[in-house]
N, C-alpha and C positions, 0 to 999 in steps of 0.2 A: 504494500500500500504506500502511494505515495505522500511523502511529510510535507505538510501543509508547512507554504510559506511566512516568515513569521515579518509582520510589517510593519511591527513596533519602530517609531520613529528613535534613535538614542536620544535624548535630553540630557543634559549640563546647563548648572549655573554659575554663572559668573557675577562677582564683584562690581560695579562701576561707579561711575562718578559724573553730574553735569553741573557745569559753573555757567551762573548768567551773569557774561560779560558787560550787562547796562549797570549791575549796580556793585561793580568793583572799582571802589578807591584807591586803591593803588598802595593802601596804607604796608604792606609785606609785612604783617603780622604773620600769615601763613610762614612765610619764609624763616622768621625768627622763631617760629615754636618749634616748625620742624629741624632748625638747623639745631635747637641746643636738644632736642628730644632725640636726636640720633645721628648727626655727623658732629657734636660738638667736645674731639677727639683730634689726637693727632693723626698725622696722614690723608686728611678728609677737608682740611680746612678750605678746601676752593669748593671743595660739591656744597653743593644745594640742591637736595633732592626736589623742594618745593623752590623756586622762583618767579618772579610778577615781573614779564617784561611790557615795557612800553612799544606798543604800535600805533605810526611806522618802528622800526630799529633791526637793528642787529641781531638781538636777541643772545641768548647762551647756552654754550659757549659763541661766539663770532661767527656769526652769517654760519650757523649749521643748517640751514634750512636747503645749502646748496650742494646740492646730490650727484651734480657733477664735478665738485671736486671731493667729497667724504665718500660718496656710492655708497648710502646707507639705504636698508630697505629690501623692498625687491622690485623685480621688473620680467616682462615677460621676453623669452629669446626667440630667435624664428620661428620657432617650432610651436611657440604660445605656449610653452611651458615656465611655471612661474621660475626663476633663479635668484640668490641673492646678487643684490648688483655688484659688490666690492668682488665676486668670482666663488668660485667652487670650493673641494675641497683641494686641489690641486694647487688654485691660487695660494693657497691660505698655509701650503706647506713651505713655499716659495717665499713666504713674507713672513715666516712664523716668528722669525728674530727680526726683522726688521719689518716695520708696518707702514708702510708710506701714505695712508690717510688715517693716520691718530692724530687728531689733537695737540697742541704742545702746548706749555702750560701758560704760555703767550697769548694763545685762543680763548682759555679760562682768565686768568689773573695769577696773578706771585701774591699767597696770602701775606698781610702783613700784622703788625704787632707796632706797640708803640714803646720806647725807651722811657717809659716809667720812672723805674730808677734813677733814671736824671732829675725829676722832677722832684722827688722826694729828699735824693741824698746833695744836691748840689748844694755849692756854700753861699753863702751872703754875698752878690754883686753887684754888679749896675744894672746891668742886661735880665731880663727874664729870663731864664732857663727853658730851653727845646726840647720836648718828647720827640724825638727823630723818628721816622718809621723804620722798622727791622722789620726786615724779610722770616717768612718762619720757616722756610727752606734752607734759606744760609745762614740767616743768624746777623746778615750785612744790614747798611743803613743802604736802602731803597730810594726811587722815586716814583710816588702812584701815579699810575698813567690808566688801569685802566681794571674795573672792578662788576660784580655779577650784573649791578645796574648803575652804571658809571651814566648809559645815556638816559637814566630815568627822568621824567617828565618834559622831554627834548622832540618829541613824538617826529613828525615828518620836515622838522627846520631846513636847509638848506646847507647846512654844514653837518649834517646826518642823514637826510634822507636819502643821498645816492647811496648810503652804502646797505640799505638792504633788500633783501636778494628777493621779495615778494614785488616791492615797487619796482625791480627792472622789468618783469613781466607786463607791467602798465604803467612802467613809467611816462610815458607819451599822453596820456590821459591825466598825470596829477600836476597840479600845479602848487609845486614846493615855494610858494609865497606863506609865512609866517603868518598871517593874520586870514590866509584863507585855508590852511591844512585843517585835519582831524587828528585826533588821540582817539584812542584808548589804551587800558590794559588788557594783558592776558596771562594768567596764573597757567601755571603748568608743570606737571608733575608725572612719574611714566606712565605709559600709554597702558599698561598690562593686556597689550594687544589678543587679539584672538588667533592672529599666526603672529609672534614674536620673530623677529630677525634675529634677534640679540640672542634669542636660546639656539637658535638654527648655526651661529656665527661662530659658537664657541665650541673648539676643538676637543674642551676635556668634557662638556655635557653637562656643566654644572651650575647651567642656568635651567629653568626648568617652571611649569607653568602646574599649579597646583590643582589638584582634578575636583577637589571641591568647590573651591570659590573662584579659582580661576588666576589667582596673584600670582605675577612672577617672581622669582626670589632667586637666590644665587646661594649655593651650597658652596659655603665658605670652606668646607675639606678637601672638595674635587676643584676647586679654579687653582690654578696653576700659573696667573698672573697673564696668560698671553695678549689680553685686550684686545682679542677680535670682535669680542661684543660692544664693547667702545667703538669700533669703526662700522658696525651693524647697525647699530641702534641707528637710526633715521633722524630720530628724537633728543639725542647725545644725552640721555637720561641718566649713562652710568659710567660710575665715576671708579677711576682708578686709585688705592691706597698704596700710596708708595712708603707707605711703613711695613705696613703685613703684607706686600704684593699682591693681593687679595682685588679683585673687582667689587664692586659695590655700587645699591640701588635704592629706589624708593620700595617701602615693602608693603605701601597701602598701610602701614601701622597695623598689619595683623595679629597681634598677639589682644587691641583694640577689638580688630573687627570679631574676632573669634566670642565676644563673651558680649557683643551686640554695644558697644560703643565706636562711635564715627572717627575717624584717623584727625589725626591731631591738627591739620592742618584746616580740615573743617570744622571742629571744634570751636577752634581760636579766630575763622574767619568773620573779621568784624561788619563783611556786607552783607552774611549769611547768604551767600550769593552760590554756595555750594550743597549740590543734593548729592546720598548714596544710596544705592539699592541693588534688587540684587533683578538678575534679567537671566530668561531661560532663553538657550539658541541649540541649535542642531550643531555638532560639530562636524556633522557628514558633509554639511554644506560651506564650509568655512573655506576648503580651498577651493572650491568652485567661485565664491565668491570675490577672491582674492585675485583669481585669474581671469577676470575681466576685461575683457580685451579694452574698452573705451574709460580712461582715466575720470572720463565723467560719468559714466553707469556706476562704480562704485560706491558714491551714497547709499543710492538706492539698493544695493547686491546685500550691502553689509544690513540694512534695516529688514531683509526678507530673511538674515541667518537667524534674526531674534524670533521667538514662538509668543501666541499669545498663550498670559498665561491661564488668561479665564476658559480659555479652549478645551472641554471635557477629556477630548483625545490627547492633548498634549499633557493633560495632569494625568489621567491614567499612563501613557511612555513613562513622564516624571519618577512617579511611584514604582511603578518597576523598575527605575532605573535607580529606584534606591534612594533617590532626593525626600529628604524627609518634608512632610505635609506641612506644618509651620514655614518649612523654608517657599513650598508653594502658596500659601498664602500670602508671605512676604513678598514675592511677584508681584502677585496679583493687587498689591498697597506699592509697589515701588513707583517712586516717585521719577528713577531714572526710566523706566518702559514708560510711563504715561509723558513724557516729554518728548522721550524719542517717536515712539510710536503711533503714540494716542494722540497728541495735538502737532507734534511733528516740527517742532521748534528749535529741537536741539540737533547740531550740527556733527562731522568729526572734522577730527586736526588734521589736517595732513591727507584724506584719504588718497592719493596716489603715491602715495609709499608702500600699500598693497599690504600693510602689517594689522589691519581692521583692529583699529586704538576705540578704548573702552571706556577715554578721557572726553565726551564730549560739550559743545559749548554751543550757548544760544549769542548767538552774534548780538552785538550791542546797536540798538536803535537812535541812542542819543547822537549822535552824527547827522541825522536826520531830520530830529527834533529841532537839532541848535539851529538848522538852515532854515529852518519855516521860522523857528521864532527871529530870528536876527531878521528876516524881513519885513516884522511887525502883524503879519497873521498870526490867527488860532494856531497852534503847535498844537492843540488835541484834539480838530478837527479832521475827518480822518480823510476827505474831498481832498484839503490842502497836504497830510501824511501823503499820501496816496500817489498826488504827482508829485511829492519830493521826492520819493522815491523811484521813479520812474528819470525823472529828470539830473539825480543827485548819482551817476554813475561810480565815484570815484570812490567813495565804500565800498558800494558793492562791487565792483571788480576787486577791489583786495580782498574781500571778504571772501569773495568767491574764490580766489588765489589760496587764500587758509584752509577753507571748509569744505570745497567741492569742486576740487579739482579746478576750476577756473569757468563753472557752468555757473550764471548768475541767476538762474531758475530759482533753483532751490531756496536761496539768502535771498531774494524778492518774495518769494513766497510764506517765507519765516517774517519776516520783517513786514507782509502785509497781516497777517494772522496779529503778532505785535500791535503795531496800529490800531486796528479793527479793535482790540481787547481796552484800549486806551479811550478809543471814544466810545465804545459801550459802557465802558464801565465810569465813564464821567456823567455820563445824563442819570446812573442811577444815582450816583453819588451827591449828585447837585437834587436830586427828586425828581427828576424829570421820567419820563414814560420812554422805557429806554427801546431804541429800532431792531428791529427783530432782522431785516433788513444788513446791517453791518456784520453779523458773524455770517451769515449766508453766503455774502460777497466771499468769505473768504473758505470758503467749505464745513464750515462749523457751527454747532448748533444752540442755542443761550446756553443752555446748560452746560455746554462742553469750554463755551467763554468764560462762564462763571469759576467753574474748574480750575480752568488755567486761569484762571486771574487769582484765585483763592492761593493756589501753588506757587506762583511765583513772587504772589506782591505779600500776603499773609502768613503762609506755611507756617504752624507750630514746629518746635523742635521734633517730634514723632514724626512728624508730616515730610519733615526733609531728608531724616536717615530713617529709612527703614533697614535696619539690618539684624538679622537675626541670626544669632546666638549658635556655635556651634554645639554638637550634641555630645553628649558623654563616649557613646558608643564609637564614635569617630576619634576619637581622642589619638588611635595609634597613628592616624596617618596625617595629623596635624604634627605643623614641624615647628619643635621650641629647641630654644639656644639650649645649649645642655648647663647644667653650674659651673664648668670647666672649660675655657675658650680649647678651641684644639690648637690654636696659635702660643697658648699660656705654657710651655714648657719654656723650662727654667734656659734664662738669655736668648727666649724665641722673640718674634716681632711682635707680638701681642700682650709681653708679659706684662705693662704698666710701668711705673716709673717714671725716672730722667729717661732721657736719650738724647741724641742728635737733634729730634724735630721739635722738642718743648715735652712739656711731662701730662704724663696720661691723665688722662680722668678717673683715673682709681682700678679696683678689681669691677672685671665683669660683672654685668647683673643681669642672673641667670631672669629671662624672658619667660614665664610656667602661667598656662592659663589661671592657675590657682590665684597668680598672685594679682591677674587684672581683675578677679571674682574679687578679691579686696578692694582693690584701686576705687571699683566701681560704685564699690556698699560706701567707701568713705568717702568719695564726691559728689555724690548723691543724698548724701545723708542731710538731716535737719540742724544736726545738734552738732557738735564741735566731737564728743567722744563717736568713739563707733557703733554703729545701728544695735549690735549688741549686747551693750552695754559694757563691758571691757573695757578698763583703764589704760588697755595695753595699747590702744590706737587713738591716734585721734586726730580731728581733720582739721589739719591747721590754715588748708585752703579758705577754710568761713571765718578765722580769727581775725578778728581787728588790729591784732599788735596789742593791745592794751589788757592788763591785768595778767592771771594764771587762768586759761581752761582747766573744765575739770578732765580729768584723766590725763592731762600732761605729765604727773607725776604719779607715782605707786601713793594708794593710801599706806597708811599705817593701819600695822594689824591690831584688834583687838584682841583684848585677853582671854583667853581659850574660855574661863568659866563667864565671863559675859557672853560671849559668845555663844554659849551653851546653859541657857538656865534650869534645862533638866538634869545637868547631869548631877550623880551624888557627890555631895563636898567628905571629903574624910573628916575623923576627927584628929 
């Protein structure tokens, strides 16, 4: 008898992340929690797993965004077989000691330090005394010339705008006059693609994309320092430690996400301008999608690998495939599918890098806005929106440059939904009898405006991170630091201390879900001691600075017979 075919679709979920570029201030908070939460170490001092650059610019490292000199990514060859662009694995035995498109620390910056000690111990003179800047590579006095956002708030000037490598694409179209360019920012952090370059890149295999949630990470045992993933990455996300010779990346804060807290860089974002969730896709479909022959079909390739997750057929695959139900619930709330999917707002980075990035961004609308209002028109009138945007080509071609290959479809169409949601939701705001008529224009129905307007302008803290909570039963095949670095034998590169490069930040601190099940109870908590009443904790995160909390110190024990008023006294 012949065995019935089995046509269960595979399902996988993934991690992701969407940031709405209209209401980022540029303030790099992000940047600064992430930098002291985990590269604030020696060997790391130039990474920044999180950084806010200014567009127009450069970006970081230095005009990486240009693929014909780094060949980061991939690309299709004759044959329309996808290949990484930097070459095979034949290239890559040819270049294994020497890399001819890595980075050099010129591209990043030479971290620096300041001569302190001058300040402090100098004598009595005329002159003020000078903190010099020291190199923290050589230990010499420096000249800064050029740092992670040297060009920040510089956006399209004329003494920066040639130099970055989106604006040569249309530079013919922008007119790098000062009082007539655009800004924005844009935050960005690794892509934890759905085909990673960077794991495909690396010779000893010890990058690697996690089957549960999908994060990429780097097995700090197997990397062997070659930095072929540094010339892969498309996105130049990962950074070299030339202490431990060790590769290193953004980890999404997973030991965070594991115990259902949002990674630290959204935590601390002071625009709340970032959502995470979790989104189900086929990974049958992923190199189909990747292998698209038109650099502008990809948008759309990568939007058809996601499942829905309210789809009966796609939660019964789920379930068999072992995804626990909580986790399809949390879909089915995530705030990342309803952006990308459901109202179709949110964009990708890059998509002709062919590496289908999980970082996506709602292109920012104020460019558009400022050109209506600087005319003395309604700016939330959606007639006069409507032909700014039609008329206002020079966003949208860069935008389209970013987001979608350079098809300006898509970012017209994201940016008309935007608008439409601006002047529906002013007439209710002001009491007026709002047009049923403006979400139609744009394929959308009140309800689904209201939605999106709820999500993007509103969202409670729930509402932005959905993320849920890894399960006990999973526990073996989540990856925690162990309490012992495997770098820490005695005069290895990881041991702590002095050294050459400035002094460590102490002994390791072992990463154990156990201990973010605390983190969690004592950040959350009401009271200063912990939810359990135990003197042993207590959260100094809610302290004022002022007086003694209770539990900051052990009580004192009482005397065992107070203590005990049943018990028999001798005589």
């Amino acid at each position: 008898m012949a065995r019935a075919k089995d046509t269960r679709r595979k399902v996988m979920a993934q991690m992701a992340m969407v940031m709405n570029l209209d209401k980022c201030i540029g303030c790099h908070t992000c940047s600064v929690t992430c930098k002291q939460a985990w590269t604030n170490r020696p060997g790391v001092e130039y990474a920044w797993f999180n950084n806010v650059e200014t567009r127009p610019g450069q970006g970081y490292p230095r005009r990486y965004e240009d693929q014909e000199h780094w060949r980061g990514g991939w690309e299709l060859n004759k044959r329309r077989r996808l290949t990484l662009k930097a070459g095979g694995r034949l290239n890559k035995l040819i270049n294994i000691f020497s890399n001819p498109k890595l980075p050099a620390l010129g591209d990043y910056y030479e971290p620096w330090t300041y001569d302190y000690e001058t300040l402090i111990n100098a004598p009595l003179q005329e002159h003020t005394p000078v903190a010099r800047p020291k190199s923290l590579i050589t230990g010499k006095d420096m000249k800064i010339t050029w740092s992670a956002n040297w060009d920040d708030d510089l956006g399209g000037s004329p003494d920066h705008g040639h130099k970055d490598v989106i604006l040569e694409a249309v530079g013919d179209k922008v007119k790098l006059e000062f009082e007539q360019t655009f800004m924005f920012y844009l935050p960005r952090i690794c892509e934890h693609c759905l085909n990673p370059s960077c794991a495909a890149s690396c010779p000893s295999g010890a990058i690697y994309k996690r089957a549960e949630d999908g994060i990429v990470l780097v097995d700090q045992d197997r990397c062997r320092g070659w930095r072929m993933c540094v010339s892969g990455c498309p996105y130049k996300k990962i950074y070299f430690n030339h202490r431990t010779g060790k590769a290193e990346k953004c980890t999404f804060c997973y030991p965070r996400i594991e115990v259902g807290m949002p990674t630290v860089c959204a935590e601390t974002c002071v625009g709340r301008l970032r959502y995470i969730g979790l989104v189900l896709y086929d990974p049958d479909q992923v190199l189909e999608a990747a292998s698209t022959p038109e650099d502008t079909d990809l948008y759309e390739a990568q939007r058809a690998v996601f499942l829905d997750p309210d789809d009966p057929q796609v939660i019964a695959d789920a379930e068999y495939a072992g995804i626990p139900r909580d986790w399809i619930q949390a879909a089915q709330r995530s705030p990342v599918h309803a952006l990308i999917n459901t109202y179709k707002v949110a964009l990708p980075l890059h998509p002709e890098y062919r590496t289908l990035p999980m970082v996506w961004y709602i292109p920012p609308l104020s460019p558009v806005v400022d050109q209506v209002r600087d005319t003395g028109y309604d700016a939330e009138d959606r007639g006069n929106l409507f032909a700014a945007i039609e008329a206002l080509r020079i966003p949208i071609d860069y935008l389209a440059q970013l987001f979608t290959a350079g098809d300006p479809a898509p970012v017209d169409a994201v940016l008309r939904r935007l608008a439409a949601m601006r002047s529906y939701m002013r007439d209710i705001n002001l009491g007026r009898e709002p047009d049923p008529a403006v979400p139609a224009e744009v394929g959308m129905s009140e309800e689904q405006m209201y939605d999106m307007y709820r999500l993007l302008a509103l969202a409670k803290y729930e509402d932005r991170y959905v993320i849920p909570p890894a399960h006990a039963e999973q526990a073996h095949s989540l990856e925690e630091l162990a309490t012992e670095c495997s770098l820490d034998f005695e005069d290895g590169p990881g041991m702590g201390g002095d050294g050459p490069f400035g002094e460590a930040s102490g002994a390791p601190t072992p990463v154990a879900v156990e201990n973010f099940h605390l983190l969690r109870e004592r950040q959350t908590a009401d009271t200063l001691a912990a939810p359990d009443g135990k003197a042993s904790r207590v959260n100094l995160l809610n302290w004022n600075g002022q007086g003694q909390p209770d539990g900051l110190f052990p009580t004192s024990q009482q005397p065992r017979d107070a203590a005990d008023p049943q018990r028999e006294q001798t005589p």
